[in-house]
C-alpha positions, 0 to 999 in steps of 0.5 A: 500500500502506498500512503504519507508517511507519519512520524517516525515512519518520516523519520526513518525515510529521512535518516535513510537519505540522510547519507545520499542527500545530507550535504555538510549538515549532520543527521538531527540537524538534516532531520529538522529541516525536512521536517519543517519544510514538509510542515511549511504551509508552501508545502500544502497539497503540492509537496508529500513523502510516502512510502510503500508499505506492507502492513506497517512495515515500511518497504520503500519511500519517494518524495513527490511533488504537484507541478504545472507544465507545458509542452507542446504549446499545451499544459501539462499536470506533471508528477515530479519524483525525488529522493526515492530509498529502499533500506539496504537490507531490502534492496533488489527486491522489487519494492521501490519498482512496485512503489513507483509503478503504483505511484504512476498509475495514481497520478495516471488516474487523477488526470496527470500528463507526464512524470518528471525525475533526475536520476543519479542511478542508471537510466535503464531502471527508470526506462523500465517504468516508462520514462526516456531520458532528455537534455541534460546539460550544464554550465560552469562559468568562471568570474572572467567570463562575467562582467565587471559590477558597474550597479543597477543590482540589488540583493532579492527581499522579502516581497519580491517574489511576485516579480521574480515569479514574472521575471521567470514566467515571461521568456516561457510564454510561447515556448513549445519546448517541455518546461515547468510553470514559473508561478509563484508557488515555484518561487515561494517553495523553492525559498522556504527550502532556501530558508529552511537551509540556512536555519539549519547552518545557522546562518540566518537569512540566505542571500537567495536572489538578485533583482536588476534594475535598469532605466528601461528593463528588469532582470532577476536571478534565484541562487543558492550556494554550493561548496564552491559555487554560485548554482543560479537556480533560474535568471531571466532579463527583458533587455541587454541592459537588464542581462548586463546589470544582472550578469554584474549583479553575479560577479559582485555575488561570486566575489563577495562568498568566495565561490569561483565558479557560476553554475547553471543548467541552460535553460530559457533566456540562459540557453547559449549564453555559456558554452554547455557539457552534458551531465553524467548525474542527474538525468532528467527523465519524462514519461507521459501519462496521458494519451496524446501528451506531446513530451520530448523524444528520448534526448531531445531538448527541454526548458528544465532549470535547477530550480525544477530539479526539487 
């Protein structure tokens, strides 16, 4: 049976993941931030952990998240899936294969169009379930290759949300490729992980945008901060203007934390600006759902960004 999971059930998921997906932070503090950004109120009916279950033996367990898209020129419901684990004495049994087949069908049946993954794991698994593997690049920008900050950039607040979400929004209005809505739910889910983060580091508020603003144009960036590197999770801008305070706005970033290097997925306005490689690790993955749902062939070209890859 597939249902939520409820507390220790969750618990034991996280400590489960806490090794693959923990980053710097230790267990009780990775524990503390799952759990708070599962309870967040922009997690309501959008983001869930379940698990597969036989009476209440817990077998297998995913994250999965509601999403709107479009492909094709048409919109999309699309199942995203994440973190998916199996306890290692209860691998190669079927059961995580059993959960995410059963997890489809649901979403099958509910009127969703496509599901959405990133695997780490050989592709072949997840072909098995239906899905093809699709673009999947990435970009690694070094500080030379930014302009030097000459103003018209301020660091994202609390309240610019709803511009970033537009920002975003705007460059995906007719595209026909496969991509995920920039509403602002994106936005706001995406910075109370951002939030959840930092308070789990200890830091405080994260530095997690920067907005350009010119005379004749506005741009945007939301960002996170690697070991080494500045991940822009989505950029977007209305002019040249606009790209040039914002691409400063970047530089002035990557200087004042240290990091050096940029790192982006090429995506909308993003796409060509770098020179891109393919990725080896986290492969996106699509599978339609629905008769008739007009998803990428099997490699073909997305609009996916970091911010999509939850």
């Amino acid at each position: 049976m597939l249902r939520e999971l409820t507390g220790e059930e969750r618990s034991a998921y996280l400590r489960g993941i806490h090794p693959i997906w923990g980053g710097l932070l230790d267990e009780p503090r990775f524990l503390a931030f799952q759990r708070r950004l599962a309870d967040a109120p922009e997690a309501h009916d959008r983001y869930r952990m379940l698990g597969w279950f036989e009476g209440d033996r817990l077998l297998s367990a995913l994250k999965t998240y509601e999403l709107q898209g479009a492909s094709a020129g048409r919109p999309l419901r699309v199942l995203g899936i994440g973190a998916v684990y199996t306890p290692p004495s209860l691998r190669r049994k079927g059961y995580a294969f059993a959960m995410l087949r059963d997890a489809l069908e649901r979403a099958k049946q509910a009127g969703t169009h496509a599901a959405l993954l990133f695997s780490d794991i050989d592709v072949t698994y997840y072909e098995r379930l239906g899905f093809r593997p699709v673009e999947s690049r990435e970009v690694s920008v070094e500080l030379s290759q930014l302009p030097r900050p000459a103003g018209g950039f301020r660091s994202a607040m609390a309240g610019d949300e709803p511009a970033l979400a537009r920002i975003f929004a705007a460059p995906r209005k007719d595209e026909q490729r496969l991509h995920l809505c920039r509403d602002e739910w994106t936005v706001r889910f995406q910075l109370r992980r951002l939030r959840e983060l930092a308070r789990a580091r200890g830091v405080g508020e994260p530095e997690w945008g920067i907005v350009a603003e010119t005379r004749t144009g506005e741009g945007g960036a939301m960002l996170r901060f690697g070991r080494d590197s500045v991940d822009v999770l989505d950029a977007a801008w209305s002019n040249d203007s606009a790209r040039q305070a914002l691409f400063g706005g970047l530089r002035d970033c990557m200087q004042r934390t240290g990091r050096i290097r940029l790192r982006l997925w090429p995506a909308a306005q993003l796409r060509g600006v770098f020179t891109a490689t393919e990725r080896r690790s986290s492969i996106a993955m699509v599978a339609s759902l629905a008769t008739g749902a007009l998803l990428p062939e099997r490699g073909g070209p997305t609009e996916l960004a970091l911010l999509d890859h939850n």
